[in-house]
C-alpha positions as CSV (number, residue, x, y, z in Angstrom):
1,X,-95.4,40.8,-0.2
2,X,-97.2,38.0,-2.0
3,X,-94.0,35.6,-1.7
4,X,-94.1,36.3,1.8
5,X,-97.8,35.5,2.0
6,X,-97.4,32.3,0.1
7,X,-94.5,31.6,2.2
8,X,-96.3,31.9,5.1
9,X,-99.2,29.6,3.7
10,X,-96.8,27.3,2.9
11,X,-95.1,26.7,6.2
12,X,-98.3,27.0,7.7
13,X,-99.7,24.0,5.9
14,X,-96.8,22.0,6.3
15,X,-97.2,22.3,10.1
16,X,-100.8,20.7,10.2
17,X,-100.1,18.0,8.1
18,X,-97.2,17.4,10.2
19,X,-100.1,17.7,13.3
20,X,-102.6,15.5,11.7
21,X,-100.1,13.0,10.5
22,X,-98.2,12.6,14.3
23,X,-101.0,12.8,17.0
24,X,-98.7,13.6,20.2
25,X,-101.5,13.3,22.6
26,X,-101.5,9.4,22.5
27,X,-98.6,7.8,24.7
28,X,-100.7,4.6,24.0
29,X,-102.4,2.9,21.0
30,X,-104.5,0.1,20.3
31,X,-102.3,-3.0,20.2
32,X,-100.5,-1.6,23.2
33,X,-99.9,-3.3,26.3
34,X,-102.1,-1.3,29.0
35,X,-99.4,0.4,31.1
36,X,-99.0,-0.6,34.7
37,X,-100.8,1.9,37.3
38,X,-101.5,2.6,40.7
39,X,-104.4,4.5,41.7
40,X,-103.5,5.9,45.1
41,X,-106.5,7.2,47.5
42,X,-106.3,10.0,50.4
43,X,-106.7,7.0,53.2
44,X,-103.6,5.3,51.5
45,X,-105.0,2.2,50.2
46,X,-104.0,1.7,46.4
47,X,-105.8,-0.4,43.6
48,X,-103.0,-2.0,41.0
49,X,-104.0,-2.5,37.8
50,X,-102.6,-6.1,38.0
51,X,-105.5,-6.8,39.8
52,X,-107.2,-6.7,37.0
53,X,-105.6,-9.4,34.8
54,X,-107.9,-11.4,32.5
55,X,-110.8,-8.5,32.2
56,X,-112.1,-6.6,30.0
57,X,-111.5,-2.9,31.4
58,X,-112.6,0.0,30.6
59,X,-110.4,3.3,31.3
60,X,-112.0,6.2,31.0
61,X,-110.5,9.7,31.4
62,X,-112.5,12.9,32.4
63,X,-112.6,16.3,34.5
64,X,-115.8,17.4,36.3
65,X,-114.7,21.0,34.5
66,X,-115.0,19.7,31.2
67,X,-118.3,19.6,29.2
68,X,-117.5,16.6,26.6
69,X,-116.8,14.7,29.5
70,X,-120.6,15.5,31.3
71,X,-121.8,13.9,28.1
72,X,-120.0,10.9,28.0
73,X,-120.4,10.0,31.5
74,X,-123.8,10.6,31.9
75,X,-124.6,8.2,29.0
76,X,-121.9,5.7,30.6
77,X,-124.5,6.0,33.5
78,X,-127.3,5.4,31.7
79,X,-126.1,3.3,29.1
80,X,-123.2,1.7,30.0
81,X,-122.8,1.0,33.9
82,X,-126.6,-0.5,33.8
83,X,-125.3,-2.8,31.3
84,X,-122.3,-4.2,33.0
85,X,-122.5,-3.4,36.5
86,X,-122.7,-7.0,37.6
87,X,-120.9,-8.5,35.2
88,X,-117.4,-10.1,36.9
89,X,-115.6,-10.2,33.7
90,X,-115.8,-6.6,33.1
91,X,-114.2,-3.5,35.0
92,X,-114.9,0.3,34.5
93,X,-112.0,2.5,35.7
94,X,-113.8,6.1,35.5
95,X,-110.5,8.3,36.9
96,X,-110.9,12.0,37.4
97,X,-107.4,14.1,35.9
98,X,-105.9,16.1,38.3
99,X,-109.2,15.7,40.9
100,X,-108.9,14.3,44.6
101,X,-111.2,11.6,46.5
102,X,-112.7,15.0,48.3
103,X,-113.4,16.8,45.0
104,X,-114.6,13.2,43.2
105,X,-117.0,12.6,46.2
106,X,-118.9,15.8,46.0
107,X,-119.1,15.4,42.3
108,X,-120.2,12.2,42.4
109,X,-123.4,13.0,44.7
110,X,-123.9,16.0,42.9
111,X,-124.6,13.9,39.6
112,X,-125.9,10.6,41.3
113,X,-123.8,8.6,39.3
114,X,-123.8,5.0,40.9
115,X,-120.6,4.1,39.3
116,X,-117.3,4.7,41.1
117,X,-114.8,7.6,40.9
118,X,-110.9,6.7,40.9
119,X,-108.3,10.1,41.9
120,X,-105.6,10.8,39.9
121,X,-104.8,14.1,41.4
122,X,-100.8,14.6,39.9
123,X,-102.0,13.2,36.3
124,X,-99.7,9.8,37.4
125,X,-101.8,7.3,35.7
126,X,-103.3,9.6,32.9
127,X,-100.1,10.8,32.2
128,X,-99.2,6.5,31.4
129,X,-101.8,7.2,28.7
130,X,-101.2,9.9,26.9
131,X,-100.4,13.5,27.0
132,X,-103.6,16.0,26.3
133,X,-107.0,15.9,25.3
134,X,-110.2,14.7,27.4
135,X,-112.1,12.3,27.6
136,X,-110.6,9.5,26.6
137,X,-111.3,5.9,26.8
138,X,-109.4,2.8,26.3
139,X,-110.4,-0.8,26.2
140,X,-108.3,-3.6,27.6
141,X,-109.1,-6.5,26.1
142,X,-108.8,-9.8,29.0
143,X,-105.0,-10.6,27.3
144,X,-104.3,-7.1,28.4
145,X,-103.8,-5.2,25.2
146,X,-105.6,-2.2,24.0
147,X,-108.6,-3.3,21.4
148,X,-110.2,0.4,21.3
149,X,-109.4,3.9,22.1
150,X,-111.4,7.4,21.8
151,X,-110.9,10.7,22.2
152,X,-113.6,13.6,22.7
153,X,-117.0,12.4,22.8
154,X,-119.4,11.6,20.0
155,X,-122.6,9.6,19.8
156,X,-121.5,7.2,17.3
157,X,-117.8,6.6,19.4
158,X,-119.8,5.7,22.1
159,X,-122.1,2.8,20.1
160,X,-118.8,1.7,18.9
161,X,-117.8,1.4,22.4
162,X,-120.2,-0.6,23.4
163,X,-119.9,-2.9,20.7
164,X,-116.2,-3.5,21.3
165,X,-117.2,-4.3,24.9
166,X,-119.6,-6.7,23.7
167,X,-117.2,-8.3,21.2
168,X,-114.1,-8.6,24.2
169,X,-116.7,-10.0,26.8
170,X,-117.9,-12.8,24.3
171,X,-114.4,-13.8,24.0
């Protein structure tokens, strides 16, 4: 029985170094090229991410479900948006996973964020990013790589944030 049980510590251990070591939730890294994307409305208009060649953009991952995500964006609203609202080098992309422009809308006035909502009802453009886990963020620098990335929310991800945002705008 005790060979069993060290056995079975054993194995058990080797999978979540294995975990730790390979994160499979990221499809993209920093370094990356951000990956081409379409985000596709209900009134069929589309907004192509080549539109947004030469900014700093900020990508940013959430579902109205999910309580990490409340957190983040209401300090992106506080914090964040009043920051950079007007500023025509930069470009936040806040996309709701697996939510429609009906479901965004409604969410959106429920919250009074002044910041827009982007759908990505089938997981098409999240699914460019990575596989699990929200919220995320990543940030394009204007030569179109990824400089920063986060996943979950803490306080002290966010500063950094916002310091990588300062650092890619002075650029």
């Amino acid at each position: 029985m005790r060979k069993f049980l060290l056995l079975a510590v054993v194995i058990c251990t080797a999978f979540i170094a294995r975990a730790q070591a390979t994160d499979e939730s990221d499809r993209i890294k920093t370094g990356d090229t951000m990956p081409a994307f379409t985000i596709v409305f209900n009134n069929g208009n589309k907004l192509e991410s080549a539109a947004f060649k030469g900014k700093v953009v900020l990508v940013n991952f959430f579902a109205t479900w999910c309580p990490p995500c409340q957190k983040e964006l209401a300090e992106v609203q506080q914090v964040l948006w009043s920051k950079y609202e007007n500023n025509k080098d930069f470009v936040l992309l806040v996309v709701g996973r697996e939510h429609s422009d009906a479901e965004l809308a409604a969410y959106n006035e429920k919250k009074g964020f002044t910041f827009p909502l982007y759908p990505d009802k089938n997981r098409a453009i999240y699914s460019a990013f990575a596989n699990s886990l929200i919220p995320r963020c990543y940030l394009i620098g204007k030569e179109g790589k990824v400089v920063y990335t986060s996943k979950g929310y803490k306080e002290e991800d966010f500063k950094e944030l916002m310091e990588q945002i300062e650092k890619e705008l002075k650029k």
